[in-house]
C-alpha positions in Angstrom: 0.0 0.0 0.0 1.3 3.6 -1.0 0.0 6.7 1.3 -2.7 7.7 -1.8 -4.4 4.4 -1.3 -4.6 4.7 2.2 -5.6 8.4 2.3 -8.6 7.3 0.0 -9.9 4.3 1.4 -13.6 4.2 3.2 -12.4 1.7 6.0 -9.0 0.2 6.7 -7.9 -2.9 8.6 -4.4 -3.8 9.7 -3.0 -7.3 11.0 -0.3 -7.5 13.4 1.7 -10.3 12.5 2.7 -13.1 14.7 6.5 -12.7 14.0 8.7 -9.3 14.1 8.3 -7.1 11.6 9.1 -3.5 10.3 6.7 -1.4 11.9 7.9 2.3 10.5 5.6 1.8 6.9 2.6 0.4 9.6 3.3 4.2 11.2 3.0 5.9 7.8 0.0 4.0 6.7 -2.2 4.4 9.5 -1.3 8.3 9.7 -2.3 8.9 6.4 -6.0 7.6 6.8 -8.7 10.4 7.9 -9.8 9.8 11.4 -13.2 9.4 10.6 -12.4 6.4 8.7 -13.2 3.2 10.8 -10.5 0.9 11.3 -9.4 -2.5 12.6 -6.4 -3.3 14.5 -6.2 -7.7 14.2 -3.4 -8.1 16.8 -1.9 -11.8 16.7 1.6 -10.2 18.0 0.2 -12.1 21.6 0.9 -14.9 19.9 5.0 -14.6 19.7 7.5 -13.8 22.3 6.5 -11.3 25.4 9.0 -8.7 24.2 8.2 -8.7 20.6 4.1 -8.2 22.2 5.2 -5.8 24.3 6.8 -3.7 21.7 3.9 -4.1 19.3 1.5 -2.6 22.1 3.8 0.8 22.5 3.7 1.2 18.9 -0.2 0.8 18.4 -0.5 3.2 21.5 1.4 5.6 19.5 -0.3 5.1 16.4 -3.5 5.6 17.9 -2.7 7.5 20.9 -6.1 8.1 23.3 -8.3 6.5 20.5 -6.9 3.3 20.7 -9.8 1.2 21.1 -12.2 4.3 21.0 -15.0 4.8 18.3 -14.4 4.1 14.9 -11.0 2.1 15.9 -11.6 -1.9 16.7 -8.9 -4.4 18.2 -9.4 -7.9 17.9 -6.7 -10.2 19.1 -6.4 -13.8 19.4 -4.9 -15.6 22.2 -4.7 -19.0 21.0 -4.7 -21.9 18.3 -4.2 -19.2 15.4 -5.6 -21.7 12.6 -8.9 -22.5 14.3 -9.7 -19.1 15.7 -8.2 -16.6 12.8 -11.2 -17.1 10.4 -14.0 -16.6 13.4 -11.7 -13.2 14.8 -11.7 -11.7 11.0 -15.2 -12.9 10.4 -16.8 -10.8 13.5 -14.1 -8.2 13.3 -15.1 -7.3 9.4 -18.8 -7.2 10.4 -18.1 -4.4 13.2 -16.2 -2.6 11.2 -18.4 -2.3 8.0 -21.2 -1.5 10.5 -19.4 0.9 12.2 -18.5 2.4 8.6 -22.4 2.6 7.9 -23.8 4.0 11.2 -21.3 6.9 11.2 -20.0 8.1 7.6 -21.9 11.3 7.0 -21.1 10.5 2.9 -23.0 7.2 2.6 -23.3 6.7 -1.2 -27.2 6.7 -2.2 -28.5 4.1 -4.6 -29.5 6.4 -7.7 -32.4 7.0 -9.7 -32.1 7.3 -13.9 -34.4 9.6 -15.3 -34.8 11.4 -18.5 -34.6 14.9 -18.2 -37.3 15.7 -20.3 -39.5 13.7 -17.9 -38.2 15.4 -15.0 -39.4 19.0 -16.6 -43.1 17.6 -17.4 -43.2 16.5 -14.1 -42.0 20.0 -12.7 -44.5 22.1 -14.7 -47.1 19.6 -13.5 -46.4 20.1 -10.4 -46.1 23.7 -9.6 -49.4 24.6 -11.7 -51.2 23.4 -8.1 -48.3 24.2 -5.8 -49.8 26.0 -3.1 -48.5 29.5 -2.9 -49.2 29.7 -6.2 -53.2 29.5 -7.3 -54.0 32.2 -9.3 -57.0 34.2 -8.2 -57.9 34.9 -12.1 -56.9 31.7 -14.3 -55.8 33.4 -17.2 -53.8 31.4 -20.1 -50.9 33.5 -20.2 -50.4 33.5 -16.6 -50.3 30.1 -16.6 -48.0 29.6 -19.6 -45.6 32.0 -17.4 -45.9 30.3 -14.4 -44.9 26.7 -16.6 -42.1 28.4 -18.2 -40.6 30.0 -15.4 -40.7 26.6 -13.2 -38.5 25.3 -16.4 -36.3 27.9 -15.4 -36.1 27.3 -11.8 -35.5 24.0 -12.6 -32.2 24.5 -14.4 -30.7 26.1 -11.9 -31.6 24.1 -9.2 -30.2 20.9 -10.9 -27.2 23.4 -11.8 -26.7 24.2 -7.9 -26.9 20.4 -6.5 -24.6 19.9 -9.4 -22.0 22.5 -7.7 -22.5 20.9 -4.4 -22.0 17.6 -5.5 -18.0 19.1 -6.9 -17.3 20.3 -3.7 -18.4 17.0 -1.5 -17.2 13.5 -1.3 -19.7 12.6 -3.6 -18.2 13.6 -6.4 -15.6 10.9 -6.4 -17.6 8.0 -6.5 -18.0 5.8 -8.0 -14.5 4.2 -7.1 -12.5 3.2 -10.0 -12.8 -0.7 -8.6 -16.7 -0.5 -9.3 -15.9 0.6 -12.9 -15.5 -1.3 -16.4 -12.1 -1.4 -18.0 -12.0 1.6 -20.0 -12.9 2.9 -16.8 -15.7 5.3 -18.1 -19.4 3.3 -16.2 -20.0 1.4 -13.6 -21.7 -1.9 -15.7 -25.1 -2.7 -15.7 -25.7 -0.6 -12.5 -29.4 -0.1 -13.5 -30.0 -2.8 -16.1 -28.1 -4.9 -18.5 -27.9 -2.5 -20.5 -28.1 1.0 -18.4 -25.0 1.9 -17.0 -23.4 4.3 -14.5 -21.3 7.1 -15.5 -18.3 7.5 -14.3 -19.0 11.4 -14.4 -22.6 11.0 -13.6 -22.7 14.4 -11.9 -22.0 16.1 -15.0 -25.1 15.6 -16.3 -26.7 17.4 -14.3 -25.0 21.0 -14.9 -26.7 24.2 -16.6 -24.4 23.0 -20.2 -25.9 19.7 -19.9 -30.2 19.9 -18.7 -30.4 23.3 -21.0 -31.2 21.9 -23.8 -33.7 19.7 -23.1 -35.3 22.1 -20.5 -35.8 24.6 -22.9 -37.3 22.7 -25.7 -40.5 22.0 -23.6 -39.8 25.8 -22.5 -39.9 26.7 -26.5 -42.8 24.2 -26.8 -44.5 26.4 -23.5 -44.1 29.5 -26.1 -47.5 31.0 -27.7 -51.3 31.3 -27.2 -52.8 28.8 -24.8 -54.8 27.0 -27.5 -51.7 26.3 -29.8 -49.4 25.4 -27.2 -52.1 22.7 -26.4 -52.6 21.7 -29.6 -48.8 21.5 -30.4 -48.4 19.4 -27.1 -51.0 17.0 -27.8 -50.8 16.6 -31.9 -50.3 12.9 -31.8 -53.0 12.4 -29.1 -55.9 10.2 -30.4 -59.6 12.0 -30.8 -61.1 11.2 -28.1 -58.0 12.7 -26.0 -58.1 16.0 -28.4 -62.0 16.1 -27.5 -61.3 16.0 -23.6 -58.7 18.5 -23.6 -60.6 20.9 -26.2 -63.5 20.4 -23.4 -61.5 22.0 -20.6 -60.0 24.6 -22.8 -63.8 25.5 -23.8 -64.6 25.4 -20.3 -61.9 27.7 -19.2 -60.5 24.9 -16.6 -56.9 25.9 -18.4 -54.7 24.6 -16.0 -56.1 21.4 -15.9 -56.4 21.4 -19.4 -52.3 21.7 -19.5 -52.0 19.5 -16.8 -54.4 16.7 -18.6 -51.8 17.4 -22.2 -48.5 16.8 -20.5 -49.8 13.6 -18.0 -50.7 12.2 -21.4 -47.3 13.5 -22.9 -45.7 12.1 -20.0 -47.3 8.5 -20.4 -46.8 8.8 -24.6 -42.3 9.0 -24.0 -42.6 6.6 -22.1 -44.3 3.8 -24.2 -42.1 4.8 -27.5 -39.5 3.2 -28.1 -36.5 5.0 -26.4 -34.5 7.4 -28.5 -31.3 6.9 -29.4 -30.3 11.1 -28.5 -32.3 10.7 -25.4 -30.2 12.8 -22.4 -30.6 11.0 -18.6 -29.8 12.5 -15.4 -28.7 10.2 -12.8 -30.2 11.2 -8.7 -29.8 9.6 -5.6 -33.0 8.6 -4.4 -35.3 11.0 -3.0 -33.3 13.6 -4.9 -35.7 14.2 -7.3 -38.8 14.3 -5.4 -36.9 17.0 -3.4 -35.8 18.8 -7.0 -39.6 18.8 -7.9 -40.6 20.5 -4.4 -38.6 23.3 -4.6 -38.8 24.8 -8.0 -40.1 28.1 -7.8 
């Protein structure tokens, strides 16, 4: 081990060998790790001569001064018959550390979520046309075109923002490059056989990268009320057109909108997937968080 690896790991356990040994690069090793990192001391140096035990203890004590055997730091020794009780003393010790590892690391990697961007900004408008705080008192059509395209907005900068506070965490250097394919671009098959984990998942969630899509439902939020829903819903079947040209008749426009892009939403979905289609990847409960606060 080199003092990179060490500095980067998530836990850490060293073993104490039975027989003498250089302890200087043991020293280095166990400096170099953060102390929040949990770690495992398996002591077998009990097992040799009193002197060469003896010597061991004064160098953990001075590895791991006042924390030795505090939180986050585990000794496990073995006192005899090293063959029958080494498997049992590694088996328990591992457990405590990987539980001590998720109980107290304030950076524990989410699973994630893959979602297509372009569903992510129907489901946004959809939501803040009833968002309370936000019922207009006279339900005119170019209010509520405003209120849709400004959420797109709002939306763009808030996935632009987590995006900036994922560079500055922890986050942003997972995954680790032992979860990743050769070419060492994805994580394989993290979401399907063939759906994949991006090695620089975060990136797709910056201003350069959810513009684009963002702003073509924005573009497509652009115009009179009655062509916007016609434009929207121009591959609806009849009987869909005659429901939503029934709301718009009846002046119930934002649930006229809101009936246009839940069948929108449910139309992507059932086509076939295309090939240009841009995903953003979330952990979960991200994005229910996302939709709550635009605007």
């Amino acid at each position: 081990l080199n003092k990179d690896t060490c500095e980067a790991c998530d836990v850490a356990m060293f073993v104490v060998p039975p027989q003498p040994t250089d302890t200087e690069d043991a020293n280095i090793q166990f400096a170099a790790i953060n102390d929040s990192v949990p770690r495992l001391v398996l002591n077998l140096s009990n097992l040799s001569d009193w002197s060469y035990n003896q010597s061991i203890e004064s160098v953990l004590s001075d590895i791991l001064g006042d924390k030795h055997g505090g939180k986050g730091i585990f000794s496990a020794e073995i006192d005899d018959n090293l063959e029958e009780n080494l498997e049992n003393a590694l088996q328990s010790s591992s457990a405590a550390l990987v539980k001590a590892f998720a109980r107290n690391s304030d950076d524990i990697v989410p699973r994630f979520n893959l979602l297509p961007i372009s569903e992510l900004s129907l489901i946004c408008v959809r939501n803040v046309l009833w968002k309370s705080g936000f019922s207009l008192k006279k339900e005119t059509e170019d209010d509520i075109l405003n209120l849709a395209r400004t959420s797109l907005l709002s939306l763009v900068s808030e996935l632009d923002n987590f995006w900036c506070k994922i560079m500055q965490s922890r986050l942003s250097d997972w995954p680790a490059r032992e979860f990743l394919d050769e070419s060492g671009v994805a994580v394989p098959s993290y979401f399907s056989q063939s759906e994949h984990l991006p090695k620089k998942w975060a990136d797709a969630l910056s201003r350069s990268s959810v513009e684009p899509d963002v702003m073509e439902l924005h573009a497509s939020l652009t115009g009179t009320f009655r062509y916007v829903i016609e434009h929207l819903s121009n591959r609806a079947p009849m009987d869909k057109k005659h429901e939503f040209d029934e709301m718009y008749e009846t002046k119930q426009y934002r649930r006229c909108l809101e009936s246009v892009l839940i069948w929108k939403e449910g139309k992507e979905k059932a086509d076939p997937i295309p090939p240009n289609i841009r995903y953003i990847y979330l952990p979960r409960g991200k994005v229910q968080e996302i939709v709550e606060t635009v605007l």
